[in-house]
FIGU-178477 format. One line per 8 residues: for each residue x, y, z of C-alpha. Coordinates in nm, 4 decimals. Each point is the difference from the previous one (the first is absolute). Layout:
! residues N
X,Y,Z  ...
END
This chain:
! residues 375
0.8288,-0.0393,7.8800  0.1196,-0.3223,-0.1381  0.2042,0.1809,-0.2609  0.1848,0.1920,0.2164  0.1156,-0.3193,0.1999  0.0920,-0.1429,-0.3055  0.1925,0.2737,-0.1580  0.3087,-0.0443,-0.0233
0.2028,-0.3149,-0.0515  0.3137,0.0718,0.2018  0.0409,0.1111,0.3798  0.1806,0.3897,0.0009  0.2529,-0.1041,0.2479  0.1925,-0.3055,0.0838  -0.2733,-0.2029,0.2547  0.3268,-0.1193,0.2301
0.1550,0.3583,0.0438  -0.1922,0.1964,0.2413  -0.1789,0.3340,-0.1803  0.2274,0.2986,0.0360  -0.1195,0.2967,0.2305  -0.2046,0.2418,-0.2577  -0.0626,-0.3266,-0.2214  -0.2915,-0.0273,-0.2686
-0.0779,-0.2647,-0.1858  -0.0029,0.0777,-0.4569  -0.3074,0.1013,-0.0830  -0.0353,-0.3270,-0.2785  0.0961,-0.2431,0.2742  -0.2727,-0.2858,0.1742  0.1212,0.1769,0.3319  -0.1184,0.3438,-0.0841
-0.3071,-0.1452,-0.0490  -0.0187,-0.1405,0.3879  0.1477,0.3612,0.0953  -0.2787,0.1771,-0.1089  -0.2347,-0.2462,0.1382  0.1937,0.0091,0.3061  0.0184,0.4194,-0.0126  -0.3825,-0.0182,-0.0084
-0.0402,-0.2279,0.2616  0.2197,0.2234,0.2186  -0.2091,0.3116,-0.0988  -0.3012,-0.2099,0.1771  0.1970,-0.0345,0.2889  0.0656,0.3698,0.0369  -0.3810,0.0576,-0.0124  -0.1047,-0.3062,0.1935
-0.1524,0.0952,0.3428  0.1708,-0.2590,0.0880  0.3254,0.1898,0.0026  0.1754,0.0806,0.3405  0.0514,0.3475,0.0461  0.2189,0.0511,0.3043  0.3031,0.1603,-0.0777  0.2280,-0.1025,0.2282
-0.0790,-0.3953,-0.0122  0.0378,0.0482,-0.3844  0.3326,0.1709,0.0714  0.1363,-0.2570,0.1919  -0.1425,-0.2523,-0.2103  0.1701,0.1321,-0.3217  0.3692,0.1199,0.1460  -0.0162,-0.3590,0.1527
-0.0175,-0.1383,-0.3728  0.2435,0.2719,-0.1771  0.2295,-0.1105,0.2986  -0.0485,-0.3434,-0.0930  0.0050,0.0825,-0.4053  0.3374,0.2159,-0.0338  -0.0263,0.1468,-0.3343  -0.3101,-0.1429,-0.1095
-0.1707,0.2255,0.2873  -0.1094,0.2307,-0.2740  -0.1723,-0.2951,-0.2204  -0.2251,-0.1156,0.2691  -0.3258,0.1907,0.1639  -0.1685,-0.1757,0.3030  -0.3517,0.0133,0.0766  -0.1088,-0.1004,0.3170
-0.4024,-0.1195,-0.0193  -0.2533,-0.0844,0.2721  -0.0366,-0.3528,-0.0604  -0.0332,-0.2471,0.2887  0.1826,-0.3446,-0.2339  0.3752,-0.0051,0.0426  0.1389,0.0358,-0.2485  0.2353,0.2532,-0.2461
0.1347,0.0215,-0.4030  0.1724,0.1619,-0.2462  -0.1462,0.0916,-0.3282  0.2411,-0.0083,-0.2905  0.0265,0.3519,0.0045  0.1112,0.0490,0.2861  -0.3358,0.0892,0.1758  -0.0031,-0.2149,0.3902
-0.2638,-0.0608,0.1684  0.0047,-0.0838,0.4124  -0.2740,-0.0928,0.1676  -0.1390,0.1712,0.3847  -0.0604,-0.3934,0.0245  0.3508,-0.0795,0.0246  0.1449,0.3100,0.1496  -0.2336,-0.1397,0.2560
0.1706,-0.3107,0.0580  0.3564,0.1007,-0.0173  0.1641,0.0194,0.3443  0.3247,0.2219,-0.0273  0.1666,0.2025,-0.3404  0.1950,-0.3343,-0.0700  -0.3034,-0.2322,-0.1263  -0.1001,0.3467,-0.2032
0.2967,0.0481,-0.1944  0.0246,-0.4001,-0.0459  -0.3115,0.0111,-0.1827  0.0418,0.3139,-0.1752  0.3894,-0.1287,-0.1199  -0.2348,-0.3236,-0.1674  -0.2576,0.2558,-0.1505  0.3231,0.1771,-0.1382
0.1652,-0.3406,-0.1247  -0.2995,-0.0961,-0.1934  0.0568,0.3388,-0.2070  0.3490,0.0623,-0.0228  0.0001,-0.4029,-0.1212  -0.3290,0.1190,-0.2531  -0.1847,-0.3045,0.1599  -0.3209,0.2184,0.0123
0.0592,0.0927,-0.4264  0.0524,-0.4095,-0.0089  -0.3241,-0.1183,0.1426  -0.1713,0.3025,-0.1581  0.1135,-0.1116,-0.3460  -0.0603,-0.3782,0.0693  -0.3229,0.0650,0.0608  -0.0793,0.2685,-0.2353
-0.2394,-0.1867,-0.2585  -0.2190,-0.1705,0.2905  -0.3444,0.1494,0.0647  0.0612,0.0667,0.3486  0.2869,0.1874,-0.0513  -0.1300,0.2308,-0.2714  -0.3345,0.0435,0.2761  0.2662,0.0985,0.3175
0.2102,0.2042,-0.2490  -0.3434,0.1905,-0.0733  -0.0814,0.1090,0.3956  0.0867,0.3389,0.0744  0.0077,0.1424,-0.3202  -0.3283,0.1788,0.0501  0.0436,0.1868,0.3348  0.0770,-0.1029,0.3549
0.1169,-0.3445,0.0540  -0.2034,-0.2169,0.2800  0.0777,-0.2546,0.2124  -0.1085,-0.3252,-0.2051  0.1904,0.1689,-0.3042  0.2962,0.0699,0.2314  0.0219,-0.3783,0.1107  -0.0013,-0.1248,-0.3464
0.2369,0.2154,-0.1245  0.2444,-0.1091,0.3064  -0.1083,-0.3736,-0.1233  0.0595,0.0896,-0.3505  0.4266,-0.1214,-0.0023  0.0353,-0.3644,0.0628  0.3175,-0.0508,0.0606  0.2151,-0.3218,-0.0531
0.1344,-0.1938,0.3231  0.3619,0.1297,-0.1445  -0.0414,0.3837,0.0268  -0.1594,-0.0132,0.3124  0.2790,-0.1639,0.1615  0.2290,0.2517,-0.1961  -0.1990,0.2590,0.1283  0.0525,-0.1116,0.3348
0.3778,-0.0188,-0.0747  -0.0728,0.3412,-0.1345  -0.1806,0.1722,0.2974  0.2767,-0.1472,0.2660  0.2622,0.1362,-0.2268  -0.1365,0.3572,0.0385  -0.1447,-0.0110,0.3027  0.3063,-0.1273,0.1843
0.1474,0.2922,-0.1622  -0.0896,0.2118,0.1272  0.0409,-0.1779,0.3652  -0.3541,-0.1984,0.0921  -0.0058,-0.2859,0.1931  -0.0208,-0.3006,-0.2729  -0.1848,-0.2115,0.2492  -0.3163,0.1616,-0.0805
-0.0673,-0.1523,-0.3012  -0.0709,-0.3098,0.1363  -0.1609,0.1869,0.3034  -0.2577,0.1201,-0.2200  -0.1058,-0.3015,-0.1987  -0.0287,-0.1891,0.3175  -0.2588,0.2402,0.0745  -0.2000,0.0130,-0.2800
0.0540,-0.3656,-0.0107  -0.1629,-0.0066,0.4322  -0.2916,0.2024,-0.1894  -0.0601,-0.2029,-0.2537  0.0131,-0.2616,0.2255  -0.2690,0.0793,0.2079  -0.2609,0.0141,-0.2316  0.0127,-0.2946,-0.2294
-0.3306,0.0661,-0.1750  0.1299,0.3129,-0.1767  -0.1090,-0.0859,-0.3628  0.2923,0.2889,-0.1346  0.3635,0.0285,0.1010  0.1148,0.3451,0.0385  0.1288,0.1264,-0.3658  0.3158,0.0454,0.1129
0.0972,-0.2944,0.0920  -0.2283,-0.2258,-0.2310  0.2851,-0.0789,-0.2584  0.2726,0.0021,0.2458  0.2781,-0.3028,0.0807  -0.1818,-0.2866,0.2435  0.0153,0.1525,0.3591  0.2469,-0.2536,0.1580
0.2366,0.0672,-0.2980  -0.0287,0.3334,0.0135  0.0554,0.0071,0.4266  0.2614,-0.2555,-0.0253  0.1911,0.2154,-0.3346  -0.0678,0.3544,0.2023  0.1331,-0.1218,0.3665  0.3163,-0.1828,-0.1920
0.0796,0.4080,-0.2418  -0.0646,0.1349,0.3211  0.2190,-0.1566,0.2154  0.2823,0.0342,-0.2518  -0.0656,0.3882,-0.0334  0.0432,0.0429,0.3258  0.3150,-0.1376,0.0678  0.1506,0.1832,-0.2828
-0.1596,0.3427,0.0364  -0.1065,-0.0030,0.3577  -0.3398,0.2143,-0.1158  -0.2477,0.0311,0.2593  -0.1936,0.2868,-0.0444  -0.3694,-0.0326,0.1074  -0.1110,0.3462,0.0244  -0.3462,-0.0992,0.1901
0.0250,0.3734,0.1366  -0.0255,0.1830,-0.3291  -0.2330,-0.2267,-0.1712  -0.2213,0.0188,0.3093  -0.0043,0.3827,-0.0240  -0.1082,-0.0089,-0.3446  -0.2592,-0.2187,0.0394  -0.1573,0.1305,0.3647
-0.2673,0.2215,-0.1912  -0.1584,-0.2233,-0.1860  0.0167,-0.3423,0.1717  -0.3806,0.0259,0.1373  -0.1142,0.0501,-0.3331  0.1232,-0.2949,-0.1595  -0.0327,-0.2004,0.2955  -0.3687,0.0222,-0.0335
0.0520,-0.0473,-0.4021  0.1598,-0.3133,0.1436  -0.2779,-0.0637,0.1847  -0.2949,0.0395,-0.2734  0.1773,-0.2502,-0.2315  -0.2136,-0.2205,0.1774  0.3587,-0.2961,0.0324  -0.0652,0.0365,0.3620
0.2339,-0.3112,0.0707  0.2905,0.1610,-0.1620  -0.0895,0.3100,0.1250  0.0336,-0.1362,0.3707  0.3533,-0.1543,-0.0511  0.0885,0.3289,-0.2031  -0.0445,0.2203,0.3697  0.0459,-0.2682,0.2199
0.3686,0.0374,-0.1412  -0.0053,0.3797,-0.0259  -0.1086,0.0083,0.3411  0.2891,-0.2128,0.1214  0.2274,0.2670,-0.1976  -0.1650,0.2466,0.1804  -0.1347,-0.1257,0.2927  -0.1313,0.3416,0.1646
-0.2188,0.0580,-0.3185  -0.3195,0.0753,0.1580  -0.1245,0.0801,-0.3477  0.1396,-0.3371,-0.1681  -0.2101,-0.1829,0.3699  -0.3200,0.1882,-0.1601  0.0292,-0.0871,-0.3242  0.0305,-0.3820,0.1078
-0.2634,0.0290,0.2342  -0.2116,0.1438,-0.2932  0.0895,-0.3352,-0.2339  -0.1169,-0.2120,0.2433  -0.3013,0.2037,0.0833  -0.0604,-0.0094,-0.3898  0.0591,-0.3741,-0.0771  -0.2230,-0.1023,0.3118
0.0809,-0.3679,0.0047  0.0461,-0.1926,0.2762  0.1564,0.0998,0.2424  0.0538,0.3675,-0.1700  -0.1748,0.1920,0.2967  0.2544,-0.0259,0.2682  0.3064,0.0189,-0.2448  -0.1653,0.3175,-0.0900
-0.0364,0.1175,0.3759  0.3567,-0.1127,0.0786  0.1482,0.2400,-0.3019  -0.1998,0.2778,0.1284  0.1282,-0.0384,0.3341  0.3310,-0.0190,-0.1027  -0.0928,0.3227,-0.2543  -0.0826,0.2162,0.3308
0.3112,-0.1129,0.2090  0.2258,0.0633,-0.3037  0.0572,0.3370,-0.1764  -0.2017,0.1793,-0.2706  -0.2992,-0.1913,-0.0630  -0.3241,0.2184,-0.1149  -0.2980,0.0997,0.2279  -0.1898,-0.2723,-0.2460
0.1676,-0.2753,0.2009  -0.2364,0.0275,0.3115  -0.3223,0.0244,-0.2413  0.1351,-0.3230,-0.1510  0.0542,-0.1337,0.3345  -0.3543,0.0843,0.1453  -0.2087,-0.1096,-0.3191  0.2134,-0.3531,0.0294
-0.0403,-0.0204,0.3862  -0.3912,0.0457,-0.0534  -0.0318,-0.2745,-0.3092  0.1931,-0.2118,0.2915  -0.2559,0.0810,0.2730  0.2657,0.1610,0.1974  -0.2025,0.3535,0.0892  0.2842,0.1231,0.2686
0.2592,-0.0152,-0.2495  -0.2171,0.1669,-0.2664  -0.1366,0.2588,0.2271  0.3299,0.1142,0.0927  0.1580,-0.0377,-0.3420  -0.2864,0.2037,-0.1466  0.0067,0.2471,0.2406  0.3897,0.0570,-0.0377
-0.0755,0.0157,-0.4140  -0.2330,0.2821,0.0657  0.2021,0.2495,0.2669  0.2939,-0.0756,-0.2897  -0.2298,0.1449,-0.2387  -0.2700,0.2196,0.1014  -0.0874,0.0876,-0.3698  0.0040,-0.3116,-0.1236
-0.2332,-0.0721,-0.3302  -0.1250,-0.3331,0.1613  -0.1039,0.1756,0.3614  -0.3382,-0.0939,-0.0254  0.0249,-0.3599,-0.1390  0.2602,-0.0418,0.3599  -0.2196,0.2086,0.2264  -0.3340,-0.2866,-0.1097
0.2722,-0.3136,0.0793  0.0735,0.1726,0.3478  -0.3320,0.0102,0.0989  -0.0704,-0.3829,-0.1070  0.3159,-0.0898,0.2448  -0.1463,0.2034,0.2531  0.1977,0.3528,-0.0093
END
């Protein structure tokens, strides 16, 4: 492997001029060396199970980036992989990866297409070839550069191949330059740049003993800089292009189908602190979410600190009075009411759980806590 990394002694194509749609690197050059690394990595992806399938979130995943890329639409192919971390990247040939963790956490089309326009920077700039040929002699690289090549790609190879680019405090903030450029662009609201790192910023926040940042933001500018540098671009943008296209009705559409599922992929990270700011502000987005009332009920029914039992009751309340929560939240209602010694609330709760779902796999196990409440 080494000697393909080391191959060449000069890059293929200028590294300041962005690749040209179609573009390949010469096949004696170091970078054709990280292309067919990269080009084996990507044939992982396409096998991992971790691949999303659904058509029409990968549709609107991938026009959203060819409307973002222009001409270099043809260059780049998005996969979007069940993975709960936010986070997203570019190989060097053009292969991008997004996350169901950060589709997730993005509000409205705007914070998408922000992202996606810094994914796009980091290639067109050949930021990703950079670090990839900075690195190239290390051990760890040459181990990362190795997952994938010999069938699907998992989840711990996935992360450290999203970990893989370190990139210097310099082209990040030129790829946020970079991403506002495009998506503003194409009309988005630049204020949601900022928007989004204060959030990941209120989630990091709230759990102080997480012993790993989130790879995508691990090498990025300091967070005040970066708030203070994105609210200042922003506020400029908008006086001189007037953008402010959110698109929260679209980019909800595309993501209704799946939400549950990687809501409880949140969920089983086991970050239960971030986790709870994560819905508590998803919820206030979309504050009839019966489902997002669950799911927060289900944290703090998880975590069981202190305290967790009636936070957990009070989010499944609010679940029933709001719109499309699952049969599940009464069971998870009754089997917290009992562990609290409240048997009227569990009896009812249970009973409700089972008329919602006569066939349910777990009818027996409800029927036997029924009788010890006195059915």
């Amino acid at each position: 492997m080494a000697s393909l990394l080391i191959a060449g002694s000069q890059y293929a194509h200028s590294a300041s001029e962005a690749p040209p749609p179609g573009y390949k690197p010469l096949s004696n050059s170091d970078e054709a060396g990280i292309w067919l690394q990269n080009d084996k990595m990507e044939q992982g992806l396409q096998q991992s199970p971790l691949l999303v399938k659904d058509e029409k979130l990968n549709a609107y995943v991938q026009k959203l980036v060819c409307e973002l890329a222009g001409p270099q639409c043809t260059s780049v192919r998005v996969y979007v992989v069940d993975a709960p971390e936010f986070n997203a990247f570019c190989m060097a040939n053009g292969a991008m990866v997004v996350n169901t963790g950060l589709l997730l956490r993005m509000e409205n089309e705007a914070q998408l297409a922000l992202v996606l326009g810094h994914e796009l920077t980091h290639y067109s700039k050949r930021h990703v070839l950079d670090a990839l040929l900075s690195r190239r002699n290390t051990a760890g690289a040459l181990q990362i550069l190795s997952f994938g090549l010999g069938g699907a790609t998992t989840l711990v190879e996935l992360l450290a191949i999203g970990s893989l680019a370190s990139y210097s405090r310099n082209q990040e903030r030129e790829a946020d330059a970079g991403g506002f450029e495009l998506a503003v662009g194409r009309g988005y609201d630049p204020r949601q740049g900022a928007v989004i790192w204060g959030y990941m910023e209120a989630e990091a926040a709230a759990n102080p003993n997480r012993s790993k940042p989130s790879a995508f933001f691990a090498d990025h500018p300091a967070n005040k800089e970066r708030l203070d540098t994105m609210e200042k671009r922003a506020a400029e943008m908008e006086v001189q292009t007037h953008a402010a296209e959110l698109g929260a009705h679209y980019y909800r559409d595309a993501i209704a189908p799946l939400r549950a599922k990687w809501v409880e992929e949140e969920i089983n990270r086991g970050e239960y602190a971030e986790s709870i700011a994560l819905f508590q502000r998803l919820i206030k987005n979309d504050p009839a979410s019966g489902e997002l009332q669950y799911y927060l009920g289900e944290v703090y029914r998880r975590r069981n600190a202190n305290g967790d039992a009636d936070n957990a009751i009070a989010a499944y309340r609010a679940a029933i009075a709001g719109m499309g929560a699952p049969a599940a939240v009464h069971r998870s209602l009754g089997l917290v009411a009992l562990k609290s010694g409240n048997k009227p609330m569990a009896r009812e709760a249970l009973r409700q759980y089972l008329a919602l779902t006569p066939n349910a796999s777990d009818r027996t196990t409800i029927e036997y806590y029924l009788q010890t409440v006195g059915e």
